[in-house]
Structures are given as C-alpha cells and as structure tokens.
N, C-alpha and C positions, 0 to 999 in steps of 0.2 A: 556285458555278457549277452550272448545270442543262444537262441534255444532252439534245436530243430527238435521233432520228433520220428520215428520207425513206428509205424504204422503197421501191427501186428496184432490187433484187437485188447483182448484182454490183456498181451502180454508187451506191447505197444510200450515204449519207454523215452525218455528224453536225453538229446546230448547237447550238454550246458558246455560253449567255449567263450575262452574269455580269458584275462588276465588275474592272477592271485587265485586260482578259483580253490586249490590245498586247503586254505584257511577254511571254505565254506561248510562246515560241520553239519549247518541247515538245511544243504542240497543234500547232502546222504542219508539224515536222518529218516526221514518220509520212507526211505526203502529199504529199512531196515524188520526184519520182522521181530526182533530184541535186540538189546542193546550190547553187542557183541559180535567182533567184526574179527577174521584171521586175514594180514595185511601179508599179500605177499610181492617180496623184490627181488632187488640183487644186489650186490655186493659193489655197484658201479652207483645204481641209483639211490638205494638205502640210504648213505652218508649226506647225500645234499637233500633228502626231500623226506626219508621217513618220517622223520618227528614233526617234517612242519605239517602233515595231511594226521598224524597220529593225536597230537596233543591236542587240538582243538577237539577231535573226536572225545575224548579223554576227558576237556572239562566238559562236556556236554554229558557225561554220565556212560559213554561207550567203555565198554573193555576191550582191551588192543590183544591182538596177539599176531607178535613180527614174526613171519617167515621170511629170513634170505637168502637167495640162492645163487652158485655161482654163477657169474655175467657170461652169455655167449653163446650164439647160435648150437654148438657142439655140447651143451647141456640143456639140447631139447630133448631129453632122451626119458624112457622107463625111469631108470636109475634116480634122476633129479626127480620127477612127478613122485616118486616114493617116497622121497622128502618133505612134499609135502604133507601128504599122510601119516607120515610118524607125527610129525608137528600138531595136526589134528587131534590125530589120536591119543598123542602124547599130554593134550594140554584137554584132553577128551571136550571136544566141541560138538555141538549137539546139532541136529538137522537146521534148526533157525539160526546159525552161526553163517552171516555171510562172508565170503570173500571177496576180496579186493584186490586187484590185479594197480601195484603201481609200478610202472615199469614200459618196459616197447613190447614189442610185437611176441617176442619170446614169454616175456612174463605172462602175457594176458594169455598168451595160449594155452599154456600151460596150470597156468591158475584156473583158466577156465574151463579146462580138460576135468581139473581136480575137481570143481565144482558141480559138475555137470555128473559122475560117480561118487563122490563121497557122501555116505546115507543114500544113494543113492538121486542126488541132488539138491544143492542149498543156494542161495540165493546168491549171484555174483554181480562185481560193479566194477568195471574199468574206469582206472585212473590212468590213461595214456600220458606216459615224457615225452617221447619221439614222434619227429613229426611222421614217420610210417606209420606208425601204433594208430594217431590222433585222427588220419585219413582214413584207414583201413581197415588195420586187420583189429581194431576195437570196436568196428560199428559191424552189428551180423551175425553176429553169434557161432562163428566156425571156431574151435579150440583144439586141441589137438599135439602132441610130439612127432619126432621126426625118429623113422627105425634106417637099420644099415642101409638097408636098400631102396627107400623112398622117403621122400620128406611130406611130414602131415598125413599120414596113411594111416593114423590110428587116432581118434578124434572124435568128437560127436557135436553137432548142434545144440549150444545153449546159449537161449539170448541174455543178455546180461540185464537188470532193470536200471541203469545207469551208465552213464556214459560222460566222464567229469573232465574236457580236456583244458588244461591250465595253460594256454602257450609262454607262461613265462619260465616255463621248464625246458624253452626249446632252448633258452641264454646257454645255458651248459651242455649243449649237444655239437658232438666234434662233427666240424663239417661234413668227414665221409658220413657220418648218420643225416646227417641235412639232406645231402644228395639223396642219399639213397630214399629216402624220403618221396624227395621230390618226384622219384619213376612211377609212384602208385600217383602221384597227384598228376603228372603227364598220360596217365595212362585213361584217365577217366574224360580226360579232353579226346583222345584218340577214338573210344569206343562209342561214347555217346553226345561229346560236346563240344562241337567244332570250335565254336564260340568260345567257348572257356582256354580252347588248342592256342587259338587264336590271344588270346590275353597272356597266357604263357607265355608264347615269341616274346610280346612286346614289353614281360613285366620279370621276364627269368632275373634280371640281373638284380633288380630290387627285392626279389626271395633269396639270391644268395647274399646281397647284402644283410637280410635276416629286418628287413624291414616289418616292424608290425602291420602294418595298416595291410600290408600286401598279401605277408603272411596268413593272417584274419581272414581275407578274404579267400584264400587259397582252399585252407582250414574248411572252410563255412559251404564253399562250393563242391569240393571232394566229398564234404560227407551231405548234402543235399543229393548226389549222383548216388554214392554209395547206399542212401536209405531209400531212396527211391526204387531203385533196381532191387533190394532186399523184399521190401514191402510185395513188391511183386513176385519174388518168388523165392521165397525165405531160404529153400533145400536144395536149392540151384537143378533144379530141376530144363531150367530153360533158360532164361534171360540172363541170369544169374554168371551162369558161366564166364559170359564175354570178361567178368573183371579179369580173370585169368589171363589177359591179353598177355605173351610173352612167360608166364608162368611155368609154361610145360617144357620149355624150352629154360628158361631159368630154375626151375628143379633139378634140371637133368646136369646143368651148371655146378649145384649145390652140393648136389649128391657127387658129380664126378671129380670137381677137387676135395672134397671132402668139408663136411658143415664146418661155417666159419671162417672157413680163406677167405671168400665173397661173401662180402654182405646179399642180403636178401633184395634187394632193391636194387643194388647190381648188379645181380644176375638177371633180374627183369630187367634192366636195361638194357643187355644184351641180349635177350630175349624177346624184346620188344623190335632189335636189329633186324633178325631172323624171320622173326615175321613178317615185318615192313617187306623184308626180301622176296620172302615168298611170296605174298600178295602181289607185288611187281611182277614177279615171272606168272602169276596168272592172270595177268592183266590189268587188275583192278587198281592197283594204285601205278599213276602215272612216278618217273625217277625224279621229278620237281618235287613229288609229296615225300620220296624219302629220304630227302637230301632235309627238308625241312623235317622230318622227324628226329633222323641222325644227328643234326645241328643244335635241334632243342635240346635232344638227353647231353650232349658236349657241353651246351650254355649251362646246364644242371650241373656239371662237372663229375657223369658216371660215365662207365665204358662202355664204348661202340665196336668195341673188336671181342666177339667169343673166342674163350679161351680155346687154344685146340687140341681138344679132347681125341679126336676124330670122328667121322661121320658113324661109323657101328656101333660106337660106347654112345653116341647122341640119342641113338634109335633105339638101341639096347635099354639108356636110362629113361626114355620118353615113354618107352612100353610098360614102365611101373606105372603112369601116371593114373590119378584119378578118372582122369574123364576119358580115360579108353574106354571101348566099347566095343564089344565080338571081335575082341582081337585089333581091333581099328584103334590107330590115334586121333583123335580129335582133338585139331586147332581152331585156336582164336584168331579168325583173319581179318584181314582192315578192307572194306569194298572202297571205301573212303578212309577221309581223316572226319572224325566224327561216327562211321558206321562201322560195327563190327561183325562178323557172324563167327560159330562155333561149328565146325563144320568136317567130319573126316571123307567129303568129296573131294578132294584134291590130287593130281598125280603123283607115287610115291617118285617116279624120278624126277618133280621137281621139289621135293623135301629135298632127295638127295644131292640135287645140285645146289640148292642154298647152301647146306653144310658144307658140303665140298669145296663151294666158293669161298668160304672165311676158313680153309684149311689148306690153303694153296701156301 
C-alpha cells in the first residue's frame, strides 16, 4: 500500500492505494465519528464488491446501511440524489452517520453531494472502482449532479476525510471504463507533467494490458498531480482549473448527445482533440505535439473524432459551462505539452474554425 496525503490543514486527509484494500476495516475506522456508516453504489458495482467492503466493517462493530442506485451517467440527476435521502431518512441516520461513496465517478459525486446537505453535512469517504473515480473525480472534494442543461452545475465542495483506492477492483472494469479512465490520467501529463506525458507514450500498452506494476504507478502519479494542484487551491479559484483540460469542450459533448451515450472520459478525450487544435491555430503547440497527443489518447483506445453536433450547439452548450465569466468562455489551453493556461483571451474565429474543422 502507498499513502499520499491533500494537504488542507485541519481537514487534510489520506489516500491509501494498493491492492485488497475493501477488506481493510482498520483504514476506515479512524474516520469515523460512530460506528455507523450509510454505503452507497450501484446496481453494477454493489454485486461484486458490497459485502466484501461491508462485512469486514460489520465484524468490527460498524452498522451497514446499503444504498443502491441505478448504474449510469443519465442517473446523475435530482430524482436519483433523492434516493438517497429517503434512504437516510428512512433508516433515520443521524449527523455522525458517514457516508461511503463505493463506486466511479458518478457514485462519489453524488454521494458526496448527498453528504455535503444532509444535516446539513456528515462525514464522507470514497471508495473508488474505476480507474477515473481512483485518478480524479475522488481526490478534491467537487460532488455534484448533472441538470437538463449542464452537467455538474449544482454541487458544492466537500472534501472527503478518506480516500480508499483498491486497484484490485480495476480486474472487473470493461475496457471502455479503462480507457475512459486513462483521458484524466493523459490529461494530467499534458497540464503539468511532461515527464509523466512522456512515460505514457512509452508505457500506454502495458496500462491497457492492465498491468499492475504500471497501473500503480499510473494511480500513484495522477493523484500526487491531482493533490498537489488541490492543496493549492482547493475552490478552483486559479490553478485548479487547468484539470478541466478538454472538460468544457467534453460537457458540451455530454450534454449534446445526451448523458450516457459517451462516457465521461470520452468526451474529454475529444475534448482534449479540440484543444490541442486550438492551441496549434494559436501558435503555441507546434502539429508534431498534436499528432503526439492525438496518438496517445488512440494508444488509450478513446475517440479523436468530436462528435458532430455543429459549431452553434458547441457554443450554445459551452456557454452553460462553469468557468464562463462576463459572458466569456474560458478554456483550458496547452502553451506546451506539460503547460497549460485557463484563458478566455483567444480569437472567437479561431474557436470557430476548430469546430468547423471536425464538422467538415
């Protein structure tokens, strides 16, 4: 097991990765404030993994209480989140009742939406499956559902005081989750770690072969980026942003086929296209860097061709996003491989000819 820490002061937490880690009842204990925990899944992950993270909890003196929920980006919605709160309330858990997010990127969001309002906040702990979940959207504290018109626009900041990723949970994950995985972990070489860009190239085939040793190391460097960039600016106030590489451009993806066609990591992959593009038409990346970026997300085996929506429903659905500001879109651009800035100085006719160009 390897331990990194998020560097948040008092609220500063650890994430333990490692192999078998479900069984470890001892690494949860410590963050519990009683011994009463409400576990929440899905209906995909629940079967292979509830009991084996529940019953160890269980001999150790904890009270379980399963929430399941149905599998799949298109039940990141109001409607599901209120599931969990009957559950709560139903089984009436009290503010020291943590929550357990086991599951990917949807579950902990949403669990950790739930936690973040319920009593008006109780103690939450991710147990990531997916390798997106185990990179990403598990380490930071963003939670949140997706509404008609934007995805993650109703949400708040709660950091979790745990963070438990088991990679032996990745065994059962269908490849397109692998992939889609792999775009947040390409994405974090791109922004701030050339070096790391650089071991991708040379190490992609042994992550899809699902090799541990490679994996682990994958795992262990995504979330050393990922905690470091938090630590410094936990409310994405600045530096924060850049993870969104590709993001606002893969929202607008999500939202415009509708949640769940594309995986979330797919859409940032195509998303990550689009930017690469643009940065080229402004200059800063030479077409040697994008063909190598292109190449890498294809070695991942995600998609380099955006879907075509067309260029007005792009702008149309870009203009929901978060990080607008006075009307302004603001993108994540590559100066380099390795540098990224957050920026809505750019020419809108050269937005419009990237999109235009992958709608030819």
């Amino acid at each position: 097991m390897q331990t990194l820490h998020v560097a948040l002061g008092e609220r500063s937490y650890p994430i333990h990765i490692g192999q078998d880690l479900l069984a470890r009842a001892d690494l949860i204990l410590p963050h519990l404030d009683r011994k009463r925990v409400a576990v929440v899944t899905n209906t995909t992950v629940g079967p292979l993994y509830l009991e084996a993270l529940c019953e160890p909890l269980r001999q150790a003196g904890v009270a379980v209480v399963p929430i399941v929920l149905p599998d799949g980006e298109q039940y990141k919605n109001a409607e599901t989140l209120g599931k969990i709160y009957d559950a709560l309330l139903e089984q009436r858990c009290e503010r020291g009742t943590a929550l357990v997010a086991l599951g990917g990127g949807v579950v902990g969001d949403m669990a950790g939406f739930a936690a973040a309002t319920y009593q008006r906040g109780v103690p939450f702990i991710q147990v990531p499956t997916t390798l997106l979940a185990q990179v990403d959207s598990s380490v930071g504290g963003k939670t949140g559902i997706n509404h008609p018109l934007g995805k993650n626009m109703i949400g708040a900041f709660w950091q979790p005081r745990l963070v438990l990723a088991d990679t032996a949970t990745l065994a059962t994950l269908p490849d397109r989750e692998l992939s889609a995985g792999l775009a947040e972990v390409i994405k974090y070489g791109l922004i701030r770690d050339a070096e790391f860009f650089r071991w991708l190239e040379q190490n992609m085939t042994r992550l899809m072969a699902r090799e541990a040793e490679a994996l682990a190391y994958a795992i262990r460097r995504s979330c050393e980026n990922k905690a470091a960039v938090v630590a410094a600016d936990e409310r994405e106030s600045g530096e924060r942003a850049l993870l969104n590489l590709g993001h606002t451009f893969g929202h607008a993806i999500e939202a415009g086929l509708g949640y769940g066609s594309w995986l979330h990591g797919e859409a940032v992959a195509a998303g990550i296209v689009l930017a690469a593009d643009l940065s080229r038409r402004m200059g800063w990346l030479s077409m040697a860097d994008t063909h190598r970026i292109t190449s890498l997300l294809q070695a991942a085996g995600l998609p380099t061709a955006p879907p075509k929506l067309g260029t007005d429903t792009y702008l149309d659905l870009m203009g929901l996003d978060k990080k607008v500001a006075d009307g302004k879109i603001r993108l994540i651009l590559l100066q380099s491989i390795g540098k990224a800035v957050c920026t809505a100085d750019y020419p809108a006719a050269q937005l419009r000819a990237t999109l235009d160009a992958f709608h030819a």
